[in-house]
matplotlib code that plots the C-alpha trace (Angstrom):
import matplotlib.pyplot as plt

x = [1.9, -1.7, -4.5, -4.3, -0.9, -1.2, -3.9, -1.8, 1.1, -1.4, -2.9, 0.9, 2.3, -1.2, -0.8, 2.9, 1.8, -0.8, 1.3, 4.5, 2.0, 0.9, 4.2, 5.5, 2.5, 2.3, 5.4, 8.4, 12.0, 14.0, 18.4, 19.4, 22.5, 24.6, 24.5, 25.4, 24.3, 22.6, 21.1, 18.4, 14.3, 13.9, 14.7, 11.8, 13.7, 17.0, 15.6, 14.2, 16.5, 19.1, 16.9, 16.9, 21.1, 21.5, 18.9, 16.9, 13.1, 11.7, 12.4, 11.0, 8.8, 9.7, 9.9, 12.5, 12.4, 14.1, 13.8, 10.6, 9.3, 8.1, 9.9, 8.2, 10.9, 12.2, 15.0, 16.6, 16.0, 19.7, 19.6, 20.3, 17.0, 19.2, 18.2, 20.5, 19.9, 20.8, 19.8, 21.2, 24.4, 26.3, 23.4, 21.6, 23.3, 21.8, 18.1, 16.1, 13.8, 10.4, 9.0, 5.5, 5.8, 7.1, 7.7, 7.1, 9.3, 5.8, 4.9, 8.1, 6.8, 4.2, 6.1, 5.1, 1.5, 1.7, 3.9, 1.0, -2.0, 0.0, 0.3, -3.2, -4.6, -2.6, -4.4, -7.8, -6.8, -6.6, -9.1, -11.1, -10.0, -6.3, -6.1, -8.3, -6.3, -2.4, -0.2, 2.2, 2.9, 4.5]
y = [28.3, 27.4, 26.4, 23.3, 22.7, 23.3, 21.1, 18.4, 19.0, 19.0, 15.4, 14.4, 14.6, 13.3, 10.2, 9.6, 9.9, 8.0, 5.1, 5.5, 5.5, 2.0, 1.4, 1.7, 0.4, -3.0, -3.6, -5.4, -3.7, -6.4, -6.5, -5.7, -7.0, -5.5, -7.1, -6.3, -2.5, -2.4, 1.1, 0.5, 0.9, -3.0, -4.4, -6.7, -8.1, -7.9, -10.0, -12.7, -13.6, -13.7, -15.9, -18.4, -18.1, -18.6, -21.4, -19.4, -20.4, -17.2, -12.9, -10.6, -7.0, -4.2, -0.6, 1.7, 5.1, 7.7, 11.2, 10.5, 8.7, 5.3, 3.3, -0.2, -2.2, -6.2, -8.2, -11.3, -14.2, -16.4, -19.7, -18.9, -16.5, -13.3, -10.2, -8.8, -5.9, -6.7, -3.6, -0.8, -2.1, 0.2, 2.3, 0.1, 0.4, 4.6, 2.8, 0.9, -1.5, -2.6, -5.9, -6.2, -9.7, -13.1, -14.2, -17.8, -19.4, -20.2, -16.7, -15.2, -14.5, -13.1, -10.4, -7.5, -8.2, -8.4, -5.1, -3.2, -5.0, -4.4, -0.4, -0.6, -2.1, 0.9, 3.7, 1.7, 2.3, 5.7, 8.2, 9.2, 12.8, 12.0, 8.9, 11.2, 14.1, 12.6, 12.5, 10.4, 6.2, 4.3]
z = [-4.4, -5.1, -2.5, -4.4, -3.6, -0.3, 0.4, -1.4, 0.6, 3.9, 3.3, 1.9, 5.5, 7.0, 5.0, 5.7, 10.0, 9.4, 7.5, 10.0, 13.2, 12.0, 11.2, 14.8, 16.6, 14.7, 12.9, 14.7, 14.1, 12.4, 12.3, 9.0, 7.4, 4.4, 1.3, -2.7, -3.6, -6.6, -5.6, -7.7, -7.6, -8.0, -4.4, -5.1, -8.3, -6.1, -3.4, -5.6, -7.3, -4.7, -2.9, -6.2, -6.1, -2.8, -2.4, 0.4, 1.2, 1.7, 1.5, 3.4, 2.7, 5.3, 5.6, 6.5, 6.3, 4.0, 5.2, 7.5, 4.4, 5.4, 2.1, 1.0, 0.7, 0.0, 1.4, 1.7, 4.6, 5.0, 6.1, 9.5, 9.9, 9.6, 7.2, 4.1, 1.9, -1.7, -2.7, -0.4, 0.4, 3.3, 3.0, 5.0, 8.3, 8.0, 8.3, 10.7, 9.1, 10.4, 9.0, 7.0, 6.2, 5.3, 1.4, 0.6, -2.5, -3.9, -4.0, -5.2, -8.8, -7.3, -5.6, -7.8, -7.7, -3.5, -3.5, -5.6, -3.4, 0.0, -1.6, -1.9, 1.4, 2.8, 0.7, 2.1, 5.6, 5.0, 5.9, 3.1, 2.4, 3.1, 0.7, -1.5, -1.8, -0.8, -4.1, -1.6, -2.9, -0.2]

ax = plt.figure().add_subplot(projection="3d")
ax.plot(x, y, z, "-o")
ax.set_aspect("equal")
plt.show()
């Protein structure tokens, strides 16, 4: 193992406390539902067009956390307000899931261009050094 390596590792786990600190001091925890399980990387995808299907108004982006590692992560809003996970399936009842925000129908095409600005806002809050030198994308 290199000094480099270890320094990356270092400001890895500083970025991931930093991220889950804000996590738990501003984010509410939200009741999570099972859905499909596509088990896939495109929750975002998933969650959109579900919503179209099943006639919903809005999705939401949350986190949950895989391993310590605070997970970026999109699912559906039913009719009735409650939360599924078309993505996960069963595997969502292992996380808890902390909400970032609310997903308009208007902006539902836009939901790969507000995952990669929301990833970026969060490198910005960094401290310098640890967004600098952290190989970690949330």
């Amino acid at each position: 193992i290199t000094t480099i390596d270890v320094l990356m590792k270092h400001f890895d786990k500083k970025a991931q406390k930093f991220v889950s600190n804000m996590i738990f001091d501003t984010m509410p925890v939200i009741s999570v539902q099972s859905g499909l399980c596509r088990y896939n990387f495109r929750c975002q995808h998933n969650a959109v067009n579900d919503a179209f299907i099943n006639n919903q108004d809005k999705i939401a982006m949350c986190f949950y956390f895989d391993g310590g590692r605070p997970i970026i992560h999109f699912i559906n809003i039913n009719s009735d307000g409650s939360y599924t996970d078309n993505t996960l399936g069963q595997w969502s009842r292992t996380f808890q899931y902390y909400l970032i925000r609310i997903i308009e129908k208007d902006d539902f095409f836009k939901v790969n261009t507000i995952f990669s600005e929301y990833r970026a806002e969060l490198q910005k809050k960094m401290p310098f050094f640890t967004r600098t030198f952290s190989t970690i994308e949330f």
